[in-house]
C-alpha positions as CSV (number, residue, x, y, z in Angstrom):
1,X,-21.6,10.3,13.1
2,X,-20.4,12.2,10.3
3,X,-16.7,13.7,9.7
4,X,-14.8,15.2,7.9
5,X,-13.7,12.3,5.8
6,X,-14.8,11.7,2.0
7,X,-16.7,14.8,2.1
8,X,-16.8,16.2,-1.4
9,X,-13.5,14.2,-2.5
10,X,-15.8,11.5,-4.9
11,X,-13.6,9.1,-2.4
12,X,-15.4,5.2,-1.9
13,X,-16.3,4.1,1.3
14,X,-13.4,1.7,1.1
15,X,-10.4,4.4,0.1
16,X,-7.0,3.6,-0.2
17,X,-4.5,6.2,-0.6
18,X,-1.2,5.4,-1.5
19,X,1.7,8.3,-0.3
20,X,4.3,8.6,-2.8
21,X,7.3,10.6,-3.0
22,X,10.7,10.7,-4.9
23,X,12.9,8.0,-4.1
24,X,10.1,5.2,-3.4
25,X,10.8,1.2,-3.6
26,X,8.7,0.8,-6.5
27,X,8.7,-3.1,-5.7
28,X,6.6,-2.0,-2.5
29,X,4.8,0.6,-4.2
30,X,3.6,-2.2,-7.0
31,X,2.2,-4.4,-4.6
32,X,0.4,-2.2,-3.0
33,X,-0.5,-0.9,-6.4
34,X,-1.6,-4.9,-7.4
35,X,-3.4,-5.5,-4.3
36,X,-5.6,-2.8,-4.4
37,X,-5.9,-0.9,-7.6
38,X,-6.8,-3.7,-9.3
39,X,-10.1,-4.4,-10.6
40,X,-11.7,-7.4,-8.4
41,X,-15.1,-5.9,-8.0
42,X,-15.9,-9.9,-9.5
43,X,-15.2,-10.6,-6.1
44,X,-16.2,-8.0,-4.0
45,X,-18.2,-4.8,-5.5
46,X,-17.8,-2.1,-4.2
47,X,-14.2,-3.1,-4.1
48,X,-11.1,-0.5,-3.2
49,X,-10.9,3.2,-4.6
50,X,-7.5,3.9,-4.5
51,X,-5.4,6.7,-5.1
52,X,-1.2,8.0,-6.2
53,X,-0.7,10.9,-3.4
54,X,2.3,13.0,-4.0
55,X,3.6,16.3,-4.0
56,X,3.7,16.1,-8.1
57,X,5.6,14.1,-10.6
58,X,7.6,11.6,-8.7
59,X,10.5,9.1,-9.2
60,X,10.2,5.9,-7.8
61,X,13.7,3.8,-9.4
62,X,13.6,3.9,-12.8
63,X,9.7,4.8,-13.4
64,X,8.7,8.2,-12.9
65,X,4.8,8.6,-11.7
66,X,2.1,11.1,-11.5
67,X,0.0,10.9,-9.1
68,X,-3.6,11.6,-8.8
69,X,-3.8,13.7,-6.0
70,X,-1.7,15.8,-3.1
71,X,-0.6,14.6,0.0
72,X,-3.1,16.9,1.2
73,X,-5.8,14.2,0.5
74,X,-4.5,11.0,2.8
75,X,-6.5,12.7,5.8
76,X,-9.7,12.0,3.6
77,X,-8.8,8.5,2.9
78,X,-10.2,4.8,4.6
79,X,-6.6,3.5,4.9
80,X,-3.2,5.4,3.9
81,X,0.0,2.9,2.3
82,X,2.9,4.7,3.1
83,X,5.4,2.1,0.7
84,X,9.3,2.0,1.9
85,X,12.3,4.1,-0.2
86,X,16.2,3.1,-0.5
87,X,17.9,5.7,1.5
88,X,16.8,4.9,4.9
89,X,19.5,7.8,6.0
90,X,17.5,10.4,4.5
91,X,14.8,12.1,6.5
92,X,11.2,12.1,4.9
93,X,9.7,15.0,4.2
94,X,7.8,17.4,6.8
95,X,5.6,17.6,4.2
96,X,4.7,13.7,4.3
97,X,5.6,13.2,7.4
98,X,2.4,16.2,8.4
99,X,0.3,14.5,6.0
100,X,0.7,11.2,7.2
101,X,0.0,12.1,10.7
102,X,-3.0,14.2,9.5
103,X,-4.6,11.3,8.2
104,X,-4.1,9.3,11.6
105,X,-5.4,11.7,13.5
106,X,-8.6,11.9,11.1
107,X,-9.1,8.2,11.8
108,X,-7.7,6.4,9.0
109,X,-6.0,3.1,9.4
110,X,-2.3,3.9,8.4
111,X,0.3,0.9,7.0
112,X,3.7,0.8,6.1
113,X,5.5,-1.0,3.8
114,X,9.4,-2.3,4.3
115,X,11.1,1.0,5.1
116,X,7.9,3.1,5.5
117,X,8.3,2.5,9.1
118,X,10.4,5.6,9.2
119,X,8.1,7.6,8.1
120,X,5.6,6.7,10.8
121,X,7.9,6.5,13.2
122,X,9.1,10.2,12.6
123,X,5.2,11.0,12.5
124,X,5.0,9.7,15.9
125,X,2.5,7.2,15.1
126,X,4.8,4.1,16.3
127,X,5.7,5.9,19.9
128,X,4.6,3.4,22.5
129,X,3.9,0.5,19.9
130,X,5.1,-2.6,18.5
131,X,6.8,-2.0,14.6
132,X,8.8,-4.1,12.4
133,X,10.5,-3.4,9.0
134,X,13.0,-4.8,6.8
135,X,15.3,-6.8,8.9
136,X,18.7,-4.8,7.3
137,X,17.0,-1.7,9.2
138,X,15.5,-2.6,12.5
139,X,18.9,-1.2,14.4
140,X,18.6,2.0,12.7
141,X,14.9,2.3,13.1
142,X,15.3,1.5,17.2
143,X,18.5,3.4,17.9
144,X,16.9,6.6,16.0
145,X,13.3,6.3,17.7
146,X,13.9,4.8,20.7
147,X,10.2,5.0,22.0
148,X,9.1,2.3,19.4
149,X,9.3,-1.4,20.5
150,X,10.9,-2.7,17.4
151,X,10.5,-6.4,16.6
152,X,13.2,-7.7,13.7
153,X,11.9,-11.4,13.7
154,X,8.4,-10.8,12.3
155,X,6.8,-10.6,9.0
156,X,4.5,-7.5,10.2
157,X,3.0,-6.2,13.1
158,X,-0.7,-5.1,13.4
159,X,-1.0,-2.9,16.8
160,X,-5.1,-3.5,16.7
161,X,-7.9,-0.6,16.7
162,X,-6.5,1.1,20.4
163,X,-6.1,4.9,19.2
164,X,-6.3,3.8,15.2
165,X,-4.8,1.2,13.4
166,X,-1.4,1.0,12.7
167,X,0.3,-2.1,10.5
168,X,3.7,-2.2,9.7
169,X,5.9,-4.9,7.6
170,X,9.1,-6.3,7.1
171,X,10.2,-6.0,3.5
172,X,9.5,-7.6,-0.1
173,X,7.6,-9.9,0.3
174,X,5.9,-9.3,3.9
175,X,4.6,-6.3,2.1
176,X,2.2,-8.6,0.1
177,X,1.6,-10.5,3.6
178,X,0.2,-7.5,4.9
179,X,-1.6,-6.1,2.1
180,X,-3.6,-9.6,2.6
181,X,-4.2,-9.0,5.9
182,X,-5.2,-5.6,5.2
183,X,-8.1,-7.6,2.9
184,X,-8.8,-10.2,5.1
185,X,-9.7,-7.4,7.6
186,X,-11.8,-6.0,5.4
187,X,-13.1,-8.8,3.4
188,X,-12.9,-12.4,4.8
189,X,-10.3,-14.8,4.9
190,X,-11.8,-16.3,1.7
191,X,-11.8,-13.7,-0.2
192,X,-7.8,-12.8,0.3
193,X,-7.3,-16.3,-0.2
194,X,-8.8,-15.9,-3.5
195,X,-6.8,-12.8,-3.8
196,X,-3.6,-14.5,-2.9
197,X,-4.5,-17.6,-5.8
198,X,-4.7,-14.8,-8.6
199,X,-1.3,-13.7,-7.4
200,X,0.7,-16.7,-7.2
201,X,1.6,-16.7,-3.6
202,X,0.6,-18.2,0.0
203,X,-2.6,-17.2,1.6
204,X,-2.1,-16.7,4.6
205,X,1.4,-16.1,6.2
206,X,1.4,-15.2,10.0
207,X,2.7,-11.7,11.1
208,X,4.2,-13.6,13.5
209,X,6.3,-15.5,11.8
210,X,10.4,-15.4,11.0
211,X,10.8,-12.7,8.5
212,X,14.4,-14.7,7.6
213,X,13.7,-18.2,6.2
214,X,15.9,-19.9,3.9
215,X,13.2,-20.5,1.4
216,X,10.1,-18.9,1.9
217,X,8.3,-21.8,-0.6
218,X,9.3,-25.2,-1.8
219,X,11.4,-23.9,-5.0
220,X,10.5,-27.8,-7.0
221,X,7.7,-29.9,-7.5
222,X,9.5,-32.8,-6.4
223,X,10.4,-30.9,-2.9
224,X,10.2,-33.5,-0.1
225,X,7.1,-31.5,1.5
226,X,5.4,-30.3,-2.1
227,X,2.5,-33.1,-1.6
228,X,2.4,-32.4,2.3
229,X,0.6,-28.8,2.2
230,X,-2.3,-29.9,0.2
231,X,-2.5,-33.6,1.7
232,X,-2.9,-31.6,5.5
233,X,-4.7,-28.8,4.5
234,X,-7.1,-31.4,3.0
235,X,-7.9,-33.2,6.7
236,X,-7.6,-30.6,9.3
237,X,-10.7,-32.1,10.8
238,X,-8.2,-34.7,11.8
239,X,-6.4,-35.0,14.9
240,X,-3.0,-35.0,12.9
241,X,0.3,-35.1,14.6
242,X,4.1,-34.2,13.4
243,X,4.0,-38.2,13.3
244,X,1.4,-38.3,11.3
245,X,3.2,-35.7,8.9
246,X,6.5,-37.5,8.6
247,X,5.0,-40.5,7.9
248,X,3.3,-39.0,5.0
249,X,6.7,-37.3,4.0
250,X,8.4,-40.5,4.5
251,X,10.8,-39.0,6.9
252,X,11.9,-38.8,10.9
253,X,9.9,-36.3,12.7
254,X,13.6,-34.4,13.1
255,X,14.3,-34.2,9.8
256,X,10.7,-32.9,9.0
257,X,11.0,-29.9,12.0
258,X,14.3,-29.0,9.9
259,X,12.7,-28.8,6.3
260,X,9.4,-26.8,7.6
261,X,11.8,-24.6,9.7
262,X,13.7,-23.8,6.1
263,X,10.3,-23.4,4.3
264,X,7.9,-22.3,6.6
265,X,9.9,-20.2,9.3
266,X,7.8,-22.3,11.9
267,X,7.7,-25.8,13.3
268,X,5.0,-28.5,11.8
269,X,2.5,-28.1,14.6
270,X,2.0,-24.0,14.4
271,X,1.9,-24.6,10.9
272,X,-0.7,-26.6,11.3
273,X,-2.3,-24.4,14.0
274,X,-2.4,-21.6,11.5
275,X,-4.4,-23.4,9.0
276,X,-6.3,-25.0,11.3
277,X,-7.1,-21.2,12.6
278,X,-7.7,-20.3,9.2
279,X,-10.1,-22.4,8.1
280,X,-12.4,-22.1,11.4
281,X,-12.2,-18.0,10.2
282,X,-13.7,-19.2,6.4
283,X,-16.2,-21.5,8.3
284,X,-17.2,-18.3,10.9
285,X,-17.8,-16.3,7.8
286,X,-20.0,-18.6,5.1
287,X,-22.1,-20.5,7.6
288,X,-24.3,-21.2,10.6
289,X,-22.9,-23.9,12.1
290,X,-21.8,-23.4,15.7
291,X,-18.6,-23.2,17.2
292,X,-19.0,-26.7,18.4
293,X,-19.3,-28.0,14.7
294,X,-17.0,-25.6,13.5
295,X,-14.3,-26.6,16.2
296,X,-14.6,-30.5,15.5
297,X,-14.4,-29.7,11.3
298,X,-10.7,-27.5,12.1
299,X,-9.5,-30.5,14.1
300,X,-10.1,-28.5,17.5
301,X,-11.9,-31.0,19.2
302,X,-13.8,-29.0,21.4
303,X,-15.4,-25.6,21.5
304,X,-13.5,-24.2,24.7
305,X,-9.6,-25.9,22.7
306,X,-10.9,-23.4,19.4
307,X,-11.9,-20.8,21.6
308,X,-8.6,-20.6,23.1
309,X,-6.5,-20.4,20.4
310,X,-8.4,-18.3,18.3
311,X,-8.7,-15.9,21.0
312,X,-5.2,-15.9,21.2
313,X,-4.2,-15.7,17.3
314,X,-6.8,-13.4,15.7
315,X,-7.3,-11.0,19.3
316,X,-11.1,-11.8,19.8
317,X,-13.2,-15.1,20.3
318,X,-14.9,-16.9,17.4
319,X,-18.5,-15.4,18.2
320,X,-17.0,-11.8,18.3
321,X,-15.2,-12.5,15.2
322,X,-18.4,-13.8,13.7
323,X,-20.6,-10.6,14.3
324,X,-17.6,-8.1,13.8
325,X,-17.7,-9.7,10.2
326,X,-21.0,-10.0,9.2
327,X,-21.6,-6.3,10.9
328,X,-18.8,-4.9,8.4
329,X,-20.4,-7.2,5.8
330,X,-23.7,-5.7,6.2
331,X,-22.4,-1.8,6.4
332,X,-20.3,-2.4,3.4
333,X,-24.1,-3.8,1.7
């Protein structure tokens, strides 16, 4: 069925408007910026259209920005970035905060970056749901809107399709987490891991996990778990233990829990669940093979053991996932 959407705006089928007004975090704004406005139609063609969507001339730090369009355009966009700003005290604008909600109601999927959580959550978008943001601000954001569920340990939170989509992240660098997600969604897992490779940073981080970690990435080549990462990832389709990893790490299995709690925010075995989950989503999307093959290559042993947790990590079962991806694959064809 035809709406409203896209008519007579030149926007793709895969638009990305990005709200901006004075005062942004031009950090968030960058990514956002990086992720989608740059030119990967290599990898994917049509890729995104995005668009700047402010009120006019805008400062964002020390950059000032024009943008390419009014907020009166996010209610014609595919998905609306709303990117965080410094003063968390000051109220957005009614006339973002209209716009925003506008473009929810029209049935675009709306995300927030860091602090942009406010802005949603004054639009009313977050009432009733699940929302994180940077951890300095999750008091303020529960005590002033008491009907969100605000969750401080988390690296973002998607709420799912139910009444539109709305995603919301922690700061810095969860923005980039979500903006991956937002392309995994969209495109495959292999595809944002490809993504993330041109960028320099992990692939896949889970919205799940602690948005506090001591250090997000081993900072030296010669870190005692540099090696590890690549030596797993490389034989998921064994039945590995944390044993197994310490060995390898030459270390006790406590000592190895300690340095993947400072690096990873998680323990060695959801770590390894993760990738595990991970690669059964690039086998679902590039081949054939049944979910019987598919769960013995991940390590899974058994159909029902991958069925389970992939159920209960992604939201649907494998087969779903399967046709849900090539469906979007073939509409976007």
């Amino acid at each position: 069925m035809e709406t409203g959407r896209g008519k007579g705006t030149g926007i793709g089928a895969r638009s990305v408007a990005i709200a901006v007004t004075d005062g942004m975090l031009h950090f968030e704004l960058g990514i956002a910026y990086e992720v989608f406005g740059s030119d990967l139609t290599h990898l994917v063609d049509p890729w995104y259209d995005v668009a700047l969507c402010g009120p006019g001339p805008i400062r964002a730090g020390r950059f000032l920005l024009e943008p390419d369009s009014g907020l009166d355009r996010l209610p014609y966009a595919d998905t609306v970035i709303v990117p965080g700003w410094a003063d968390v005290d000051q109220a957005p604008s009614a006339e973002l905060v209209d716009a925003v909600r506008a473009a929810h109601e029209a049935g675009a999927r709306v995300a927030s970056l860091c602090t942009g959580a406010f802005v949603l959550a004054a639009a009313g978008l977050l009432d009733g749901r699940r929302a994180t943001t940077h951890w300095a601000h999750t008091d303020v954001l529960a005590a002033r809107h008491p009907g969100v569920e605000v969750d401080p340990d988390v690296l973002y939170v998607d709420n799912g399709s139910d009444n539109g989509r709305v995603l919301t992240s922690a700061g810095k660098a969860a923005s980039m987490d979500l903006c991956l997600h937002l392309v995994r969604l969209d495109h495959g897992s292999a595809i944002a891991s490809t993504v993330a490779r041109r960028l320099v940073v992990p692939p896949h981080r889970a919205g799940g996990q602690a948005q506090f970690v001591t250090a997000p990435v081993p900072a030296q080549d010669d870190h005692p778990l540099a090696d590890l990462f690549p030596w797993a990832i490389e034989r998921l389709d064994r039945p590995l233990t944390v044993e197994d990893l310490a060995r390898r790490a030459n270390m006790s299995s406590r000592h190895l829990g300690r340095h993947f709690r400072a690096v990873t925010g998680t323990t060695p075995l959801q770590w390894l669940l993760t990738q595990r989950i991970r690669r059964a989503q690039e086998l679902l999307e590039a081949t054939g093979d049944s979910v019987d093959a598919i769960a013995e290559a991940v390590g899974m042993g058994t159909a029902t053991t991958l069925r389970r947790h992939f159920n209960r990590t992604i939201g649907v079962p494998p087969d779903a996932y399967r046709r849900t991806f090539r469906n979007s694959r073939s509409s976007a064809g």
